[in-house]
N, C-alpha and C positions, 0 to 999 in steps of 0.2 A: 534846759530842756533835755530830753532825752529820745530818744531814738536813734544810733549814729550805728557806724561801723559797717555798713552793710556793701558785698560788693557791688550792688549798684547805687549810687544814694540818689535817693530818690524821697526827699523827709517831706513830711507832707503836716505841717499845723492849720488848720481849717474852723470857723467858726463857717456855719449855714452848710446849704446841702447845695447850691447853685440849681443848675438847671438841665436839663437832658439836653443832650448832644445834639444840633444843630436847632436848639429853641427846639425841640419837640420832648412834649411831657411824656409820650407812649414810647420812645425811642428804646432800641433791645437792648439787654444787658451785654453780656460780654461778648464781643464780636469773636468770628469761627477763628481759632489759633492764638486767642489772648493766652498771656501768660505773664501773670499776677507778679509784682518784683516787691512791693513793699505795702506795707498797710496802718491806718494812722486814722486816732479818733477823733470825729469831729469837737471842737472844744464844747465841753457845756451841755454835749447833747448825746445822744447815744446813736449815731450816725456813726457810720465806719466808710472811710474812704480809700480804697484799692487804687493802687497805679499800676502799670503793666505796659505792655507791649502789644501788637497783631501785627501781623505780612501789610501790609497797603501797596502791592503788586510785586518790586523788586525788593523793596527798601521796610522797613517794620517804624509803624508810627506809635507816637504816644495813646494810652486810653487810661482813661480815669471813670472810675463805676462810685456809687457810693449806695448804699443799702443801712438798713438797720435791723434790730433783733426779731422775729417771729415766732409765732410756738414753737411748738418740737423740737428748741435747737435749730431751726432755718433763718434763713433772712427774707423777710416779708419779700424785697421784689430790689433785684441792683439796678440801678437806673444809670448811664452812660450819660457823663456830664462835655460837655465840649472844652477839648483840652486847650491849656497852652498855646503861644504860636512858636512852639520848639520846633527846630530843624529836623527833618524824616534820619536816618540813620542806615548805616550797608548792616547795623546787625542790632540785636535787641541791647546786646551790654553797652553797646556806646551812646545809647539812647539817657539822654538826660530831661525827664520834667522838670526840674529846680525844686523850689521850695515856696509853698503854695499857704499863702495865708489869707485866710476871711474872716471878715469882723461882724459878718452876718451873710443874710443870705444874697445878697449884692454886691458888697464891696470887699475887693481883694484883691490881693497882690503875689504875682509869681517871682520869686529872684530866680534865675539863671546863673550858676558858677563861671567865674572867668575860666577855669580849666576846661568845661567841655565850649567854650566858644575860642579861645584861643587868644582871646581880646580882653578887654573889662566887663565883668557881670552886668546882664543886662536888666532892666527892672521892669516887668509888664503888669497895669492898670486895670481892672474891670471895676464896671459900677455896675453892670447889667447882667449879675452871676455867670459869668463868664462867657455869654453870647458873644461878645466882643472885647478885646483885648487890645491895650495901646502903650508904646512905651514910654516909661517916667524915669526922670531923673529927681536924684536929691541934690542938693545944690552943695552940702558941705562936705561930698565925698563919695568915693566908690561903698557900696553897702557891701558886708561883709557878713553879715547874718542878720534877721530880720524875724520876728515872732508875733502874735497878732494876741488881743483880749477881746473882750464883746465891744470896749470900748473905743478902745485905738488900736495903732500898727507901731510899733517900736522896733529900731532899725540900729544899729552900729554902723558909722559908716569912717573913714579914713581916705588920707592921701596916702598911696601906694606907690611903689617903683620899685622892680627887678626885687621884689620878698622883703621892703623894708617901709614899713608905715611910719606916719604921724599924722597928728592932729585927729584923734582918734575923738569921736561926736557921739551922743547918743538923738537920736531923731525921732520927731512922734507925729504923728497926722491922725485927725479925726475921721474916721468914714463918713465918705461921701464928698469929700474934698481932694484936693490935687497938691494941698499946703502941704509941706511940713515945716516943723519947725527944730531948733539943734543945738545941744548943749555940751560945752565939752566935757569930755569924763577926767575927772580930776585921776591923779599919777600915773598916767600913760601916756608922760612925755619923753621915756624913754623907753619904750615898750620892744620899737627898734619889729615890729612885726609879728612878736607875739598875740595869739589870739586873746580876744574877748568874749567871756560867754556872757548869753543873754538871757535871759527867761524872765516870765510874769506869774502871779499868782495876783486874783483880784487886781488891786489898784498900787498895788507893788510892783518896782520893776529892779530886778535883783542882775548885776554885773559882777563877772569874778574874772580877774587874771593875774598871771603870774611875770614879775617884770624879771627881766633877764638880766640880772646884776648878781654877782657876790654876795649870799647870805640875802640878799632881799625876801621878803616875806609876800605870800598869795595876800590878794585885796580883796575883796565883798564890799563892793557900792550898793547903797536900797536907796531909790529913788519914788515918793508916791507920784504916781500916775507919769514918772521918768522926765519931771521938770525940774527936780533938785529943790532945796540943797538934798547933797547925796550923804548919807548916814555911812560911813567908811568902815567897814572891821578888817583888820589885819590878824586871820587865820592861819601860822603853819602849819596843822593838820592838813591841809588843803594844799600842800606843795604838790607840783606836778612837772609833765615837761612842757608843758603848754600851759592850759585854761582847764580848770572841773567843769563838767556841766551838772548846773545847779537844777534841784528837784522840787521848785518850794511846794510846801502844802497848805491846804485848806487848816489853821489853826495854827502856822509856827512853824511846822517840822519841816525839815527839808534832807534829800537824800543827795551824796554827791558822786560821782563818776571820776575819775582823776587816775588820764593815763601818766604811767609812772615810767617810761620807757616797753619793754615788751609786755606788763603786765599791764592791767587795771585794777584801780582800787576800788572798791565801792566802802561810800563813808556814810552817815546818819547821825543828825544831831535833833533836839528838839526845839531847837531856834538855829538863826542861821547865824549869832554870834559865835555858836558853838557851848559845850565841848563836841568833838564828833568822835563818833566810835568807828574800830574799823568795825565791817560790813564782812566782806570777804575782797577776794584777792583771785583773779582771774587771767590765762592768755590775752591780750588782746585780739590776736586772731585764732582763736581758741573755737568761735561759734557760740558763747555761751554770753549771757546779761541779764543783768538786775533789771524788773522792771513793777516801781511803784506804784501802788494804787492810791492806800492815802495814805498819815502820818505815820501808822505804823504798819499797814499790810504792804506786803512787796512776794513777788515771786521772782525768784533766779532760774535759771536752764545753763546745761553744759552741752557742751558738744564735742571737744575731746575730754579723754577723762584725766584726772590729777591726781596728786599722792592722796587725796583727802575727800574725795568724790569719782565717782565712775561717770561715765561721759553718757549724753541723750538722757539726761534726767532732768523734771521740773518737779521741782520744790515752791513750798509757802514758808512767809514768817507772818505774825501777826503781835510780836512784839520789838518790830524798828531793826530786824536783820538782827538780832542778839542768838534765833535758831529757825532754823527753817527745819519742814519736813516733808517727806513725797508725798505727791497729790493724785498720782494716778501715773496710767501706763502713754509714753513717752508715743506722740500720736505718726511724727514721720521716720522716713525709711531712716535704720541705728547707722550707728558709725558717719552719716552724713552732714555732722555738725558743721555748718561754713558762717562763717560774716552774714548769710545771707533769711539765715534762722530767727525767724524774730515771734513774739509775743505782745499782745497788746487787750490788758485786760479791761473794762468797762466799771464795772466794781469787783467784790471781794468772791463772785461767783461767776459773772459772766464776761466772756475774753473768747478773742481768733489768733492761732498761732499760722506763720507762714512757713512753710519748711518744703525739705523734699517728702514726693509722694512715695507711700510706701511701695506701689505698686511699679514705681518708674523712678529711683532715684533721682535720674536727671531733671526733671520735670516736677516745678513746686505749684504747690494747691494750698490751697486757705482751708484751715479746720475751724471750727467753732465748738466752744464748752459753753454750758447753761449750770454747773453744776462744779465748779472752781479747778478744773482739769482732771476730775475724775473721770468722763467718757468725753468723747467727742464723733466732730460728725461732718464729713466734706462739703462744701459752701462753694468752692471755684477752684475751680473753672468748672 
């Protein structure tokens, strides 16, 4: 999956739109002093869901809007979902939603990171689109990333202590149940705490990581519907210093992310055995990311500039990252490329970029394009 790097993470994979905030369907959109941290498509559907932050007296609470496309370039009406039961916060950055996944418009699940709890990640239940929230545990380990399809919830989970795992599980539960079930992932018996990346496409459930050995080579497990047996390919393309997060697509292709130390790679192949090509080559705290639409369209964005690009520019490819080219004029304030700049397009024409506003650097707004980043047009706050 992809969406990472931002400074507040805040990734949000969502199938259904839940429900307005305190069970009311008329409830207002964005409360006075929101301010928008991250943005992410609902899976399957053309819903777009905003997280953020507002005051709630001393302290600034979680809020979650979710809205879809309208004419003109607007968004029909953003509707204020009831968040999380995440802890209130002394400031908007320390504010953590987790990572929010529904397998419609009922059933879903929050993870909470152990880092903003200070404990083990915590794992919160709804079945009633988020009116109500309960906590769950999986029985074969602390979850460690979690992803959702229309049909299941697929989870990575492990035993942990002081940065060093094992017994690394891949776990799946059907919506509308409280079951899961856990299989182990085969050669990450020495993984020693190395990440595992997770994603789905369809009824695929695609694992890659990289074991921390002398000369070992990155793994790609495919698992149908992630109950195994697991189809193994051993890619060095794919070397990293962790885990690539994998991009599969609709038809085969798949695009890959692979931090390499201070840079990132972006890679593209037309199966996930490979070969994969390089993509390009990016800061990792640079502000700038690839981001896929389908097998072969992707848009990148920079944000400082490089020997081989000038910084605040979005670019297209439409043949698999082999060339990209500008789309149009770079919509937030220049020079303010951070981690926190993001893009997230719908198909090959419509997409909301989040960034600083022109008019108030400090302060980020949601744009929207109808027209593949040629014009745009302020959405939120």
């Amino acid at each position: 999956m992809c969406w990472r790097g931002w400074t507040l993470l805040i990734n949000l994979l969502v199938v259904g739109t839940g429900i307005a905030a305190h069970g009311s369907p008329e409830a207002a959109g964005p409360p006075a002093g929101f301010q928008p941290q991250s943005l992410a498509r609902v899976v399957d559907s053309q819903t777009v869901v905003v997280a953020g932050t507002a005051p709630c007296g001393p302290l600034f609470c979680a809020v979650v809007l979710s809205g879809s496309p309208g004419a003109g370039g607007r968004v029909n009406r953003w509707r204020r979902l009831q968040p999380p039961p995440v802890p209130r916060a002394q400031s908007a950055a320390a504010l953590d939603v987790g990572v929010l996944a529904f397998a419609n418009s009922l059933d879903g699940y929050d993870l909470v990171a152990a880092s903003a709890l200070g404990h083990a990640a915590k794992l919160y239940a709804t079945s009633d689109a988020g009116a109500s929230w309960q906590q769950e545990r999986i029985m074969s380990g602390s979850v460690l990333t979690l992803v959702a399809s229309p049909l299941a919830f697929y989870a990575v989970t492990a035993h942990c202590h002081l940065g060093s795992c094992d017994d690394y599980q891949l776990a799946r539960s059907v919506p509308g149940t409280t079951q899961w079930s856990s299989t182990p992932i085969p050669g990450t018996a020495r993984l020693d705490g190395n990440p595992v990346d997770l994603a789905v496409q369809g009824t695929e459930v695609f694992l890659d990581f990289q074991p921390p050995v002398q000369g070992a080579k990155p793994h790609v497990l495919v698992a149908r519907d992630g109950r195994g047996p697991f189809k193994a390919y051993v890619v060095p393309r794919l070397e990293s210093v962790g885990a690539c997060s994998l991009d599969p697509q609709p038809g085969g292709a798949v695009w890959a992310s692979c931090p390499t130390g201070m840079m990132v790679s972006y890679l593209h192949s037309q199966s996930v055995a490979g070969p994969y090509a390089g993509v390009w080559a990016y800061a990792g705290t640079g502000g700038g990311g690839l981001v896929p639409v389908t097998g072969q369209i992707a848009y990148r964005y920079t944000g400082i500039p490089t020997s081989d690009l000038p910084g605040d520019i979005l670019q297209r490819s439409v043949n698999g990252g082999r060339s990209f080219n500008d789309v149009g004029p770079w919509p937030f304030a220049r020079s303010a490329g951070t981690p926190t700049t993001q893009f997230l397009f719908l198909n090959e024409e419509e997409g909301f970029g989040l960034g600083a506003a022109p008019s108030s650097p400090r302060t980020l707004e949601i744009v929207k394009t109808a027209d593949g980043g040629r014009h745009w047009g302020e959405v939120l706050p």
